[in-house]
VEXDREN-2710 file (C-alpha; in Angstrom, 1 decimal):
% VEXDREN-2710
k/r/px/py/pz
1/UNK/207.2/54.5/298.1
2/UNK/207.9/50.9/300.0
3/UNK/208.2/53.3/303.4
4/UNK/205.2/55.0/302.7
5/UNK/203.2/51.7/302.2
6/UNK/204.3/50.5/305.2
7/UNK/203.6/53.7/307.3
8/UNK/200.1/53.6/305.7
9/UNK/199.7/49.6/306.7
10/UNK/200.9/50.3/310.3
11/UNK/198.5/53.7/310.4
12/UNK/196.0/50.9/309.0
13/UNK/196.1/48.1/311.2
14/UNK/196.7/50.9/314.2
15/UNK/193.3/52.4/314.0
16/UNK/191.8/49.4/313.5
17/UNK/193.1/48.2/316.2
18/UNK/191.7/51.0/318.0
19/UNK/188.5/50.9/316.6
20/UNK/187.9/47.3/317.7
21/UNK/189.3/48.3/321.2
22/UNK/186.5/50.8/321.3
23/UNK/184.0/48.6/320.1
24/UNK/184.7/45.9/322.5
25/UNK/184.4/48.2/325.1
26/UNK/181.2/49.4/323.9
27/UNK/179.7/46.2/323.8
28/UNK/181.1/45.2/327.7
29/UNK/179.1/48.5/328.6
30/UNK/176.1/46.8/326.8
31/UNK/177.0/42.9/328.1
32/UNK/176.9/44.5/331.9
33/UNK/173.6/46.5/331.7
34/UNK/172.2/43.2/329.9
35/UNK/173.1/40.5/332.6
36/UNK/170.1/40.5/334.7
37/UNK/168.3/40.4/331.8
38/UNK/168.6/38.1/328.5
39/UNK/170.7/34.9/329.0
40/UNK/170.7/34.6/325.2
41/UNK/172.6/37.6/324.7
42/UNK/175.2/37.3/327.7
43/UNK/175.9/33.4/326.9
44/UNK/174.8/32.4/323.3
45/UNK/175.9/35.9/321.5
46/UNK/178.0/38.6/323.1
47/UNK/181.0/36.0/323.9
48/UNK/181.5/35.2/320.7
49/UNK/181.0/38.6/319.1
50/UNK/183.6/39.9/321.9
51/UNK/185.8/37.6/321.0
52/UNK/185.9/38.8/317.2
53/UNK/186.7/42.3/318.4
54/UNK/188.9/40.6/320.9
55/UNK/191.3/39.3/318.3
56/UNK/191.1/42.5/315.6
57/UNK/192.1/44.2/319.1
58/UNK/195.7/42.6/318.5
59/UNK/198.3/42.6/321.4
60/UNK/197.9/39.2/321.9
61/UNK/201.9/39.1/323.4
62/UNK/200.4/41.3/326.5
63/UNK/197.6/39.4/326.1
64/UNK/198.8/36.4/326.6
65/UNK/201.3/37.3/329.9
66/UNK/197.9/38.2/331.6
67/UNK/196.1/35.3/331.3
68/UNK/199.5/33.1/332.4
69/UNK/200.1/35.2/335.5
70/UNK/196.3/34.4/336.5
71/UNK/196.5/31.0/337.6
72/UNK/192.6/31.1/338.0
73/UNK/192.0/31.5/334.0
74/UNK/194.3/28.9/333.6
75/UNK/193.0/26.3/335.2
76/UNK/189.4/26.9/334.0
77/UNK/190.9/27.2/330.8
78/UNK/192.6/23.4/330.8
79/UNK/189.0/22.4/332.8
80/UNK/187.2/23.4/329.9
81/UNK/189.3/21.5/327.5
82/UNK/188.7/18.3/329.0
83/UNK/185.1/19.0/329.0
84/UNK/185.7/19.1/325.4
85/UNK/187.5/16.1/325.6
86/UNK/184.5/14.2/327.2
87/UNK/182.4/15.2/324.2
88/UNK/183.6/12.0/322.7
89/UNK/182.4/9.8/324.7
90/UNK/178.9/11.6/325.6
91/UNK/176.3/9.7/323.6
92/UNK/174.0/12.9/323.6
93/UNK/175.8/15.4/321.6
94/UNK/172.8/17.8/321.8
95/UNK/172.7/18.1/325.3
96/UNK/176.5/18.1/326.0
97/UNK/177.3/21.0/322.9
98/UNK/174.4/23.0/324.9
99/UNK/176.7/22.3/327.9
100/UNK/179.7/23.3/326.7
101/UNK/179.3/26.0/325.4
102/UNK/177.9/28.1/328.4
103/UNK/181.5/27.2/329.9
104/UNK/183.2/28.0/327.3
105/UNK/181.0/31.1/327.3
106/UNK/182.6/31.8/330.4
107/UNK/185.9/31.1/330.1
108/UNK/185.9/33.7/326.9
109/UNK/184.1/36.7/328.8
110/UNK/186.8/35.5/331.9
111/UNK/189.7/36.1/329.1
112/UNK/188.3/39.5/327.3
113/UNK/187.7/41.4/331.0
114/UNK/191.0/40.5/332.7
115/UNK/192.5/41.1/329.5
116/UNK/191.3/44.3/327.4
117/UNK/189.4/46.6/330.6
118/UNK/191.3/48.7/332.4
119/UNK/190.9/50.0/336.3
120/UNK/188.7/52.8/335.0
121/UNK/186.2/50.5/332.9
122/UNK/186.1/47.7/335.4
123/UNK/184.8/50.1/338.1
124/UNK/182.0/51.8/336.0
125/UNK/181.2/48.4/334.4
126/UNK/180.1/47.0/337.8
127/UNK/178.4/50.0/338.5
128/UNK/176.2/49.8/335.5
129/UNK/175.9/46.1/336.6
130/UNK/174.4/47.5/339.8
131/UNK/172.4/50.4/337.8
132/UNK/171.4/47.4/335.6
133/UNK/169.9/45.6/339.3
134/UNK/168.2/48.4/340.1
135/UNK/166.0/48.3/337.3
136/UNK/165.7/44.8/337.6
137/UNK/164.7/44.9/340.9
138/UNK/162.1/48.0/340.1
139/UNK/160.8/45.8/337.7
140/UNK/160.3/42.7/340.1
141/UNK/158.4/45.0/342.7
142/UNK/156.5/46.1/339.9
143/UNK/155.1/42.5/339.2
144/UNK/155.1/42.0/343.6
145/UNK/152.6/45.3/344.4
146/UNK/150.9/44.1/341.0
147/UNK/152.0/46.8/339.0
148/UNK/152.4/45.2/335.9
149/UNK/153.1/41.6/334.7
150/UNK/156.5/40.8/333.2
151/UNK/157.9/37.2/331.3
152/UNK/157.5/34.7/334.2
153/UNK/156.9/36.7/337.5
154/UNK/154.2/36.5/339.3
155/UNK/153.3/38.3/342.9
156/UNK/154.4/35.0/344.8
157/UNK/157.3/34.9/342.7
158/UNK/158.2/38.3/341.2
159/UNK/161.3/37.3/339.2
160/UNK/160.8/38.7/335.8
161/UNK/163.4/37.2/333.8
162/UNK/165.4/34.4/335.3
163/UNK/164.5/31.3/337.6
164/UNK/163.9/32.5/341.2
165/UNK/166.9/30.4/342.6
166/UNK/169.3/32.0/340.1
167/UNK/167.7/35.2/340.6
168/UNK/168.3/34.9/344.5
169/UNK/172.5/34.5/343.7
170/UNK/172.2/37.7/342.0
171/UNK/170.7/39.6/344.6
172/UNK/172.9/37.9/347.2
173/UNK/175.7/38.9/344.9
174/UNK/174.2/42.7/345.3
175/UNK/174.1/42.9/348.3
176/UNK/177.8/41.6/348.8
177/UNK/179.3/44.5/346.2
178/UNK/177.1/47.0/347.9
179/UNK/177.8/45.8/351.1
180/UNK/181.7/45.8/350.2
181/UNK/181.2/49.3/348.7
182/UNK/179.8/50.9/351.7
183/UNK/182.8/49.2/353.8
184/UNK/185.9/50.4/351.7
185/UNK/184.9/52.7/349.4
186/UNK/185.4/56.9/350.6
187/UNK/182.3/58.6/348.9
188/UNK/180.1/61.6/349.4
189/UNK/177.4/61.5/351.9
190/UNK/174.9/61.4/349.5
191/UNK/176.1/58.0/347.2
192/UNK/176.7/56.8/350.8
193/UNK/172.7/57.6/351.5
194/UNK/171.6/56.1/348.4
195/UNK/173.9/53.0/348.2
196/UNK/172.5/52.2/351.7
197/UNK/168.5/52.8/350.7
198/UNK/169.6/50.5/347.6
199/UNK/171.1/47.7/349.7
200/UNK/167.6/47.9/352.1
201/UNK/165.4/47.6/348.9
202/UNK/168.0/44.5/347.6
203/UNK/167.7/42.7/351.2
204/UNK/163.9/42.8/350.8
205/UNK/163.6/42.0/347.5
206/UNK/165.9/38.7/348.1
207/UNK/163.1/37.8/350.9
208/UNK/160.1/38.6/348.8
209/UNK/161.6/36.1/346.3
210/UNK/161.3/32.3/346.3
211/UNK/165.4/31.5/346.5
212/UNK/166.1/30.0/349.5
213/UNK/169.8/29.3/347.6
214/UNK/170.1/33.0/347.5
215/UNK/169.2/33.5/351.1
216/UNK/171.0/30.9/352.8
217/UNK/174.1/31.7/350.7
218/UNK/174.0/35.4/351.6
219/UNK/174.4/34.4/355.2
220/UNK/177.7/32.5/354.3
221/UNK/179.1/35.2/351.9
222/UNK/178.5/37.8/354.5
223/UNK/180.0/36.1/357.2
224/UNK/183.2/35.5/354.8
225/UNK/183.0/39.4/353.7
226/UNK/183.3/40.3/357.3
227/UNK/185.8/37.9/358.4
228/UNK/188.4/38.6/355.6
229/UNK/187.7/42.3/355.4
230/UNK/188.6/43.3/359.0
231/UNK/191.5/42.8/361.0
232/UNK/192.1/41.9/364.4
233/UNK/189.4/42.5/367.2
234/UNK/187.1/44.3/365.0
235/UNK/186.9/41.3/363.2
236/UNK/185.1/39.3/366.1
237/UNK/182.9/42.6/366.9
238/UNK/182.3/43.1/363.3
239/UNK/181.1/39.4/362.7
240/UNK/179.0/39.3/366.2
241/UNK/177.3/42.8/365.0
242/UNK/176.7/40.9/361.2
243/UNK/175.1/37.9/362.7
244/UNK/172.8/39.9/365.2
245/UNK/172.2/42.3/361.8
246/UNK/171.1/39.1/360.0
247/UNK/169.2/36.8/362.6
248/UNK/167.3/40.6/362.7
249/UNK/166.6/40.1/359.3
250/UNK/165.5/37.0/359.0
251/UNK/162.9/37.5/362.0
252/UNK/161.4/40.3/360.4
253/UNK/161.1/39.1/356.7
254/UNK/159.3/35.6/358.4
255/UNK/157.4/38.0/359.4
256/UNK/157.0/40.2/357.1
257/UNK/157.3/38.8/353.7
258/UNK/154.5/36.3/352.9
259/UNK/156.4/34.8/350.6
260/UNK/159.4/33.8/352.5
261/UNK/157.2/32.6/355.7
262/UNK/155.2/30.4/353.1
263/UNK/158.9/29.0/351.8
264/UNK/160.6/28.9/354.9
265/UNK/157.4/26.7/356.8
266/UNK/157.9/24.7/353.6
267/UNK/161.5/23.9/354.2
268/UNK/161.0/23.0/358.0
269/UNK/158.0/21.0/356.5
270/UNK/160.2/19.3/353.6
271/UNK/163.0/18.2/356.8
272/UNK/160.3/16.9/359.1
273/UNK/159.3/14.4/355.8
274/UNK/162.6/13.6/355.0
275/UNK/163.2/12.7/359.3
276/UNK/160.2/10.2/358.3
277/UNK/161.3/8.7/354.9
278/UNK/159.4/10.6/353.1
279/UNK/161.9/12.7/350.2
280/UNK/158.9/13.8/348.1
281/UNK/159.9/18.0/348.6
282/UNK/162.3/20.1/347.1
283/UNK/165.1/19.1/349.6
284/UNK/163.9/15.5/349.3
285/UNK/164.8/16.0/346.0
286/UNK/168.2/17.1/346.0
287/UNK/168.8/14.0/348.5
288/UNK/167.6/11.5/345.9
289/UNK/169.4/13.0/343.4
290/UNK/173.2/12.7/345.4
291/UNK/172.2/9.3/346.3
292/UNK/171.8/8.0/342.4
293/UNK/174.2/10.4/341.3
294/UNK/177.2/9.0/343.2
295/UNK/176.0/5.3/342.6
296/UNK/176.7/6.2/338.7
297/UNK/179.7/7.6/339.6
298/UNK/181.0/4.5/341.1
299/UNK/180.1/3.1/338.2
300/UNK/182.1/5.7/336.2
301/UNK/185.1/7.0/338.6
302/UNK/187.3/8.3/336.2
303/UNK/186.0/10.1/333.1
304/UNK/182.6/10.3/334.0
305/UNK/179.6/9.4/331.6
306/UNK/180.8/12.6/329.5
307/UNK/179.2/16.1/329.3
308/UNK/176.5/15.4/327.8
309/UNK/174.6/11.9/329.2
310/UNK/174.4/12.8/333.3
311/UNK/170.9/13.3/333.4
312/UNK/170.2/10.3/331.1
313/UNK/172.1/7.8/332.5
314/UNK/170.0/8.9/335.8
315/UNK/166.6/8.3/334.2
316/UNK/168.3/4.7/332.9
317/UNK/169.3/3.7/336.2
318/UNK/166.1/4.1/337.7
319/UNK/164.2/1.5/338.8
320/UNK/160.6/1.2/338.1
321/UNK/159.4/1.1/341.7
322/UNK/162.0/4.1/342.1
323/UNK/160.7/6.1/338.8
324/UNK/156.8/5.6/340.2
325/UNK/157.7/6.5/343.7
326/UNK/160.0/9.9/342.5
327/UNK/157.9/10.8/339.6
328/UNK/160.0/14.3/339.3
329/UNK/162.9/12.4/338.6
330/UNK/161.5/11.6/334.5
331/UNK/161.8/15.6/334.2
332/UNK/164.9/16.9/335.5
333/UNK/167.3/19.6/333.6
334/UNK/170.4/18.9/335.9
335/UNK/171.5/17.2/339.2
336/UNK/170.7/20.2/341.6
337/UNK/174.6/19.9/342.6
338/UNK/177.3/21.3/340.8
339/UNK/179.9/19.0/341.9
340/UNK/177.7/15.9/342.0
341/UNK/176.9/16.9/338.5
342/UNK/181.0/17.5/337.3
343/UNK/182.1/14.3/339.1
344/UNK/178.9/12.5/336.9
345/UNK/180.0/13.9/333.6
346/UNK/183.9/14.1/333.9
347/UNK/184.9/11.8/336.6
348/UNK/187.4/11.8/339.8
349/UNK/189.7/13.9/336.8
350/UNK/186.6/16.8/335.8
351/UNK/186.0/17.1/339.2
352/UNK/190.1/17.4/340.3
353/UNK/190.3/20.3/337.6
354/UNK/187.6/22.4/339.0
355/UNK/188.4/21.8/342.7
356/UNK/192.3/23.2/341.3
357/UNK/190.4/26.0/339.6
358/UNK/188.4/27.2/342.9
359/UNK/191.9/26.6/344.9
360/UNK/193.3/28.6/342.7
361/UNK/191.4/31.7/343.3
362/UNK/192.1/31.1/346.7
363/UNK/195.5/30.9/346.5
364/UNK/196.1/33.7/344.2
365/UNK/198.4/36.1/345.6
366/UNK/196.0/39.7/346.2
367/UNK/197.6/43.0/346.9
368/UNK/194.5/44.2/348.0
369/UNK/193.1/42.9/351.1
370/UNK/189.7/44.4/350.2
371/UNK/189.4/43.1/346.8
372/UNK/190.5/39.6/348.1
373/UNK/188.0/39.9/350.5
374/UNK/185.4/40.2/348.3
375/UNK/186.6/37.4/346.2
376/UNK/186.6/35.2/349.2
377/UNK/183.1/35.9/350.1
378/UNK/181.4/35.7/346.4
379/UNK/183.2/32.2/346.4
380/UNK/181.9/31.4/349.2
381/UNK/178.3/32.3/348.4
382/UNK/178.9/30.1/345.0
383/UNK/180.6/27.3/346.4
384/UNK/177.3/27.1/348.9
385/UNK/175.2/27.6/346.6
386/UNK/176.8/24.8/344.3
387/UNK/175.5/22.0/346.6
388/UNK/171.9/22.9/346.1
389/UNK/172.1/24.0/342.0
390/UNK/173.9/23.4/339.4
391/UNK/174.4/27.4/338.8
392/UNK/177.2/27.3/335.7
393/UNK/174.3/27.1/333.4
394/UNK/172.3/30.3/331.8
395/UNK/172.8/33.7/334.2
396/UNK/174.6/32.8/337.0
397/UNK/177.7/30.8/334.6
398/UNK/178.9/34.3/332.9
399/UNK/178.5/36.4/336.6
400/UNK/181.1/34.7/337.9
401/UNK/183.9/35.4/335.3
402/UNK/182.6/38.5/334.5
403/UNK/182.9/39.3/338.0
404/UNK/186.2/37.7/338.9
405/UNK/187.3/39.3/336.0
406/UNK/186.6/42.7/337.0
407/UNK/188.0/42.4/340.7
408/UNK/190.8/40.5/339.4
409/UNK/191.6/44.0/337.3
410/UNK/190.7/45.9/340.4
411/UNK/193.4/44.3/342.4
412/UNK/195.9/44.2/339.8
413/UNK/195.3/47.9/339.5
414/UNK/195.9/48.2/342.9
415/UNK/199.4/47.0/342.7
416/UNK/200.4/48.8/339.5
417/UNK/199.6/52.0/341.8
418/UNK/201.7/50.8/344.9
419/UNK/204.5/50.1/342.3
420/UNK/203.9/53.9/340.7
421/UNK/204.3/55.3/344.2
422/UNK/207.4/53.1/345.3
423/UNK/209.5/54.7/341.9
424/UNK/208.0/58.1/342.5
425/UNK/210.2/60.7/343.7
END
């Protein structure tokens, strides 16, 4: 009777086990074709649902070897703690919980990919991630020809459900995974045909938008892509044929595109001001804001103000004839610099841990040249990016674990199959 008992409690926690394994996978399907698309669902709700069926998934021994052999988890993971940490002394609780928890958002959904996918999942969840784009973008030139209207786009900025500077990173980011697609990947003429009609229509859209962060950062993360992804001598022709292909670009969406020779005469207009003293623009801005950001810090070098307070100890320190002059600076959600804004909440010691965390993913060691390359060159467009937004904050905070999780698992994949083939006979 006792050995029956037990055989029925192992059968027991067995299929539940591998019911939660099948719901969890279920719901990734679900997170990826939502990330374009609700930021309450892919920060506030699916991490923490995941991480239910995460744990009734068991295994946490292999579990747990995973996220120790990547360094990169890791050290977000001890980063996130001492943002927790800095919860007590951050006078504004509100604001620095709301902070929190879209990194901590991120560190689960970094933990449940590289974790519970396999090879097989993580290469059809970024191409429903993709699938997901495409209707995203079909819904954006929708609201640009005047098609429809949708949540907050409008024709001289069609973005119908993010901020047009977070929605410029993830068609940047598209155009990178398509791009990197196209260069490594064998397929039939006919994915090749319509991958290559996709990335066109994703390179227009990004110039019909109003990101400049977007656009500016797809020059750097195409340049990295190309750099790290060829060898040699075709690595100088292939990066002199990339920078013709985009200076080609730019020419003909300036001329083209209304909206991006309206923003770009804006941003030459914004630097002529700022040549003169004058920092009333959107790059005036972000000037201002570095200058009284690193005059707190000096204030607070350490440990920062804590999570929770940057933004208001920027509206204390203002002075009045600085507050009248800048009258933006009453209304600001963040810093418009992640590391300006790190350093201000967590000190020399926040900003130490995520500068360790980005090294990290540098310095971990890929088997796959063409997975590391496209790690390199979505770094590269974040780490641009970061200077101008603060972008681990709604959309753009869970897209990059999600998607260093999934190439993470591609190249790990990679090196289970050169070990298969070594011990082959």
């Amino acid at each position: 009777m006792k050995a029956l008992s037990d055989i029925s409690a192992a059968s027991a926690k067995l299929l539940l086990q591998t019911l939660s394994h099948r719901i969890l996978l279920t719901l990734l399907y679900l997170y990826a074709a939502l990330l374009p698309f609700s930021s309450a669902f892919v920060t506030h709700t699916a991490p923490y649902v995941l991480s239910v069926f995460w744990l009734l998934e068991g295994s946490f021994r292999e579990k747990a070897a995973r996220i120790l052999e990547e360094k990169p988890i890791v050290w977000f993971g001890i980063f996130v703690c001492w943002m927790a940490l800095s919860l007590l002394w951050s006078s504004n609780l509100g604001v620095g919980l709301h902070t929190f928890k879209y990194h901590l958002s991120m560190l689960l959904i970094f933990i449940i990919v590289r974790t519970s996918v396999s090879r097989t999942h993580a290469a059809r969840l970024l191409s429903l991630f993709l699938t997901a784009m495409f209707v995203s973008e079909f819904l954006s030139y929708g609201i640009f020809f005047r098609w429809w209207q949708i949540g907050r786009g409008t024709p001289s900025d069609p973005s119908p459900f993010m901020h047009h500077i977070k929605y410029s990173v993830f068609l940047a980011t598209t155009v990178l995974i398509l791009l990197w697609k196209l260069f490594t990947q064998r397929q039939r003429t006919p994915w090749i045909v319509a991958e290559s009609l996709f990335l066109l229509s994703t390179t227009a859209n990004l110039f019909i938008n109003g990101g400049r962060t977007g656009q500016l950062g797809l020059v750097v993360g195409i340049i990295a892509l190309l750099f790290f992804l060829f060898p040699g001598r075709r690595r100088w022709l292939t990066l002199g044929a990339g920078i013709l292909m985009l200076a080609t670009v730019f020419f003909a969406a300036y001329r083209l595109s209304p909206n991006f020779h309206r923003r770009a005469d804006l941003s030459i207009h914004s630097l002529q001001r700022i040549l003169h003293g004058d920092f009333r623009s959107s790059w005036g801005l972000r000037i201002v804001m570095k200058e009284l950001t690193w005059r707190l810090v000096r204030q607070h070098p350490l440990i920062g103000v804590g999570i929770g307070d940057a933004v208001d100890e920027i509206e204390r320190s203002l002075s009045p004839e600085t507050a009248k002059r800048y009258p933006f600076l009453r209304h600001l959600p963040h810093v418009h610099d992640q590391f300006a804004q790190f350093t201000l909440q967590l000190g020399s010691i926040g900003l130490g841990l995520y500068l360790i965390f980005l090294f990290s993913i540098i310095a971990r060691p890929y088997r796959d040249r063409k997975v590391r390359a496209f790690v390199y060159a979505f770094l590269s467009l974040y780490i641009f990016a970061s200077f101008g937004e603060v972008l681990f904050m709604n959309f753009t905070s869970v897209l990059f674990t999600f998607l260093l999780g999934l190439f993470f698992i591609l190249d790990n994949s990679f090196l289970q199959q050169e070990h298969s083939k070594e011990v082959s006979p």
